[in-house]
C-alpha positions in Angstrom: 34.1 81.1 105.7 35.4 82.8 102.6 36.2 86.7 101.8 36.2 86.7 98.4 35.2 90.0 96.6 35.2 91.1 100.3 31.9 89.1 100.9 32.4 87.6 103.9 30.1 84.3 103.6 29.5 81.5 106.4 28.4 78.4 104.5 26.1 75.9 107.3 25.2 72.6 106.7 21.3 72.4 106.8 19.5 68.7 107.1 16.3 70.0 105.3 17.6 71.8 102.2 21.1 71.0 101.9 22.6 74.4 102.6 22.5 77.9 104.0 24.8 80.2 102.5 24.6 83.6 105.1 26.4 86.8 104.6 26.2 90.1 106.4 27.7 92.2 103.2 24.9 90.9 100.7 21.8 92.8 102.1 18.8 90.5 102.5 16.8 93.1 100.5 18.7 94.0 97.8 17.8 90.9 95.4 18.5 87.4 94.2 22.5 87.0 94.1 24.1 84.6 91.6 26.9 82.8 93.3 29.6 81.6 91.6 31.6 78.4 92.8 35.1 77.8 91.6 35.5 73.9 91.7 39.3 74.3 91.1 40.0 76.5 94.4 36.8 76.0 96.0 36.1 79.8 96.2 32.5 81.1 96.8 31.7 84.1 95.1 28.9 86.3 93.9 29.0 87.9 90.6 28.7 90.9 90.9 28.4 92.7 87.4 28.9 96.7 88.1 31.5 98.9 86.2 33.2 98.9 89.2 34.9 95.3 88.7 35.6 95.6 84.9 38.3 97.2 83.7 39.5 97.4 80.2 35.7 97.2 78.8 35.3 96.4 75.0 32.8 95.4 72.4 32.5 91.7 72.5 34.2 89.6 69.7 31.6 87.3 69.5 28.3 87.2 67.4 26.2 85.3 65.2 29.6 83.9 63.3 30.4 82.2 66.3 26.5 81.1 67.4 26.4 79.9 64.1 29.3 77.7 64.4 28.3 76.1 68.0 26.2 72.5 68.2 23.2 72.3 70.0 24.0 68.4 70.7 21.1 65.7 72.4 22.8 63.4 74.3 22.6 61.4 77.6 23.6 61.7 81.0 25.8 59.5 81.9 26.9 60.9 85.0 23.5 61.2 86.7 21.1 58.3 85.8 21.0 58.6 81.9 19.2 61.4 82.0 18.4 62.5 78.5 19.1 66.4 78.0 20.1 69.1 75.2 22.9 71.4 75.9 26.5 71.8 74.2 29.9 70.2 74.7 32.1 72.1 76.5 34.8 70.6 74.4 33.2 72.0 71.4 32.1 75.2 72.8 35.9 75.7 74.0 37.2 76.4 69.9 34.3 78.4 69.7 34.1 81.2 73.0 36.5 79.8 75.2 35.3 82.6 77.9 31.9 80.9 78.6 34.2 77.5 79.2 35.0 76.4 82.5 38.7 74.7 82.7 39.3 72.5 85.7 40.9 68.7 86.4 40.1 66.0 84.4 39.5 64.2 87.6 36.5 66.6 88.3 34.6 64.6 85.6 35.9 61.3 86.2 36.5 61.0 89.7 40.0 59.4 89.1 42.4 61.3 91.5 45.1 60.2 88.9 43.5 62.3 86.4 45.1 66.0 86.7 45.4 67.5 83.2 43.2 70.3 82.5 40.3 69.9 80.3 36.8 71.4 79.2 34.8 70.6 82.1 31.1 73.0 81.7 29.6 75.4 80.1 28.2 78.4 81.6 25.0 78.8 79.8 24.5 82.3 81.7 27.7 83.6 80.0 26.5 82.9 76.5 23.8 85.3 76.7 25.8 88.4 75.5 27.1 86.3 72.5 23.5 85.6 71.6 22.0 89.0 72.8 25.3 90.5 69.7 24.0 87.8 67.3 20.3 89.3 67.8 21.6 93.1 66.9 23.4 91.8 63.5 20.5 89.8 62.8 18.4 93.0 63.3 20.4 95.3 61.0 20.3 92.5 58.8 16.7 92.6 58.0 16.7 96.4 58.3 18.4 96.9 55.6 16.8 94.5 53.7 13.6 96.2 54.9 15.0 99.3 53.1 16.1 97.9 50.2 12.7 95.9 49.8 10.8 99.3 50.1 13.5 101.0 47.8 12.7 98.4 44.8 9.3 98.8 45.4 9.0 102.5 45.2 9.3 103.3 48.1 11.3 105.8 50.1 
């Protein structure tokens, strides 16, 4: 049981699909919630993404500079049967937007208990959206203007 963002959860062990997650404060017909697991402190959360839990609200930093700079890598996975996949490196991605970055034991990745520092461990593909949708509007006022200045040399108005 966990109270975190005062959501009350009760986490059951279930033999045909792994796990039930229950909670009397998400309302069963209010929609699909998103939760969020910390694997540093083991917190269960749901993120929640009202005005009401942001404070200090700013344009983001981040645009098509920065998804210009990031490395779509191919690469295999080790870690679960060589799968092949595409995807970033977190350590990469870290340099880049350090916010969509998840930071956690080294151990967490290597399963070494002697392995504390703090690395790169994931990326949170979710969290890169707004980054991409800010590259999308520069893009877009990129080729207005050019739009403009196309129909300006032309004759155009």
């Amino acid at each position: 049981t966990n109270t975190s963002n005062n959501v009350l959860m009760t986490i059951n062990p279930n033999s045909n699909t792994g796990w039930t997650i229950s909670s009397s404060q998400i309302g069963p017909t209010v929609g699909t919630h998103f939760l969020k697991w910390n694997s540093g402190t083991g917190v269960v959360s749901y993120d929640a993404s009202s005005r009401l839990v942001k404070g200090n609200i700013v344009e983001c930093p981040y645009g098509l500079s920065e998804i210009m700079s990031l490395q779509p890598r191919k690469y295999i996975r080790t870690d679960s049967g060589n799968i092949p996949e595409v995807g970033f490196v977190a350590d990469e991605v870290v340099d880049v937007v350090p916010e969509v970055v998840s930071i956690g034991p080294k151990h967490l990745v290597t399963a070494n208990q002697d392995d504390s520092e703090p690395i790169p461990v994931g990326v949170d593909y979710g969290r890169l959206t707004p980054v991409l949708v800010k590259a999308i509007q520069e893009l877009n006022a990129k080729v207005e203007a050019q739009a403009q200045e196309i129909a300006l040399l032309k004759g155009g108005n």
